[in-house]
C-alpha positions as CSV (number, residue, x, y, z in Angstrom):
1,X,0.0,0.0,0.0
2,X,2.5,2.3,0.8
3,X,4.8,2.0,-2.5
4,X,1.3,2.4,-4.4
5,X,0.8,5.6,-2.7
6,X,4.9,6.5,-3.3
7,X,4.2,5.4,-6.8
8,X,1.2,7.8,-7.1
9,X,3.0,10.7,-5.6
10,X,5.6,10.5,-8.3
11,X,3.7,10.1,-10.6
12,X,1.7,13.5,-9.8
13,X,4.7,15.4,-9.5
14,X,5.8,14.4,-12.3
15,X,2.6,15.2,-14.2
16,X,2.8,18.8,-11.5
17,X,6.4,19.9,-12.4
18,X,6.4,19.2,-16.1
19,X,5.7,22.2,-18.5
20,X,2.9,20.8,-20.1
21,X,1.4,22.9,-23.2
22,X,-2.0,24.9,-22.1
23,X,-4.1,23.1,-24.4
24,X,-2.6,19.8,-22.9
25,X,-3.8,20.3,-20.0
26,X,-7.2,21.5,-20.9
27,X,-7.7,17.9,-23.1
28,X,-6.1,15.7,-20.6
29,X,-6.4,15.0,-16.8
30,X,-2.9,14.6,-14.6
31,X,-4.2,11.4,-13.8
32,X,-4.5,10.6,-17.5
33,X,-1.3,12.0,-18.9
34,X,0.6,10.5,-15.9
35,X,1.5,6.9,-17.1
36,X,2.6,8.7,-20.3
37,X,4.6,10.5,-18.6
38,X,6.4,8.2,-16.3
39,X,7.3,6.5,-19.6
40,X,9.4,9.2,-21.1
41,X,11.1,10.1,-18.1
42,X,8.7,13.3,-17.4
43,X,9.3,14.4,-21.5
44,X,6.2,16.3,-21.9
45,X,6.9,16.1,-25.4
46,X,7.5,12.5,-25.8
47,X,4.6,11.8,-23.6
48,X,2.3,13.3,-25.8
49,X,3.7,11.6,-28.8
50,X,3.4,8.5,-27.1
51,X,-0.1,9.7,-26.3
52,X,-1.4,9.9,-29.8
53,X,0.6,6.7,-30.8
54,X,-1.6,4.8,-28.0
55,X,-4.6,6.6,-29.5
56,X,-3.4,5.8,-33.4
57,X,-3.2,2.5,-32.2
58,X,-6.7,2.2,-30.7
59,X,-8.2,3.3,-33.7
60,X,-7.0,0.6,-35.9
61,X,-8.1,-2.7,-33.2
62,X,-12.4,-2.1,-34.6
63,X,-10.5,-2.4,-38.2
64,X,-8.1,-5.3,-37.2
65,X,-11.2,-7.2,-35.6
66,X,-13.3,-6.3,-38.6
67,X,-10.6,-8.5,-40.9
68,X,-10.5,-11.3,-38.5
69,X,-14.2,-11.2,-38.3
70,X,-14.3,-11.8,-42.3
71,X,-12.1,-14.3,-42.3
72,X,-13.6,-16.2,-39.5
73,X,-16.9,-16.0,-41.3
74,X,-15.8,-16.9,-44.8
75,X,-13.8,-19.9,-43.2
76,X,-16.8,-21.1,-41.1
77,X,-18.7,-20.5,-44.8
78,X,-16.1,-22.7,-46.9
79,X,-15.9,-25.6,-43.9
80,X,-20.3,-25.7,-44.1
81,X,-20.4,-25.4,-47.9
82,X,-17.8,-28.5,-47.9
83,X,-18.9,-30.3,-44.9
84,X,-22.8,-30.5,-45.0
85,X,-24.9,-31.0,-41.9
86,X,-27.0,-34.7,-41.8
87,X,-30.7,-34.3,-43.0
88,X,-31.2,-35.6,-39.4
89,X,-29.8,-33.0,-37.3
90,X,-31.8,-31.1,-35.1
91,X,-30.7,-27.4,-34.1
C-alpha cells in the first residue's frame, strides 16, 4: 500500500512539475497524462507523442477485428459449404 501511494505521488509530481502545453492540460487530466509521462522520463513532449501513438493505435483494433471477423466468417462458410450438416440434425 504504501509503495502504491509513493508510486502515485511520483507520478503526480511528475505530471505537477512538467511544463505541459495549455491546451494539454485542458484535453487531458494529470491522472490521465501521468502513465505517459512516467514512460518518457517526465518528457512532456515524448509523452504526448506517445499519447497519440496509444490513440493511433486504438483506432485501428475495430478495423483489425473487422478483418478477423471476415475471415472467421468466410472460413466457417467454406468448412459448411464442404462439410454438410445430416438431413437428421436437429438445431
Amino acid at each position: 500500500m504504501a509503495d502504491e501511494q509513493s508510486n502515485h505521488q511520483t507520478k503526480r509530481a511528475c505530471v505537477n512539475g512538467t511544463n505541459i502545453l495549455p491546451w494539454v492540460e485542458r484535453w487531458l487530466s494529470p491522472e490521465r497524462l501521468a502513465p505517459y509521462l512516467e514512460a518518457s522520463e517526465c518528457d512532456a513532449e515524448k509523452a504526448l507523442e506517445l499519447y497519440r501513438w496509444n490513440v493511433a493505435l486504438g483506432q485501428l483494433c475495430p478495423e483489425a477485428a473487422a478483418y478477423v471477423r471476415g475471415f472467421n466468417k468466410e472460413t466457417i462458410e467454406d468448412f459448411l459449404a464442404r462439410n454438410p450438416a445430416p438431413v437428421n440434425v436437429r438445431l
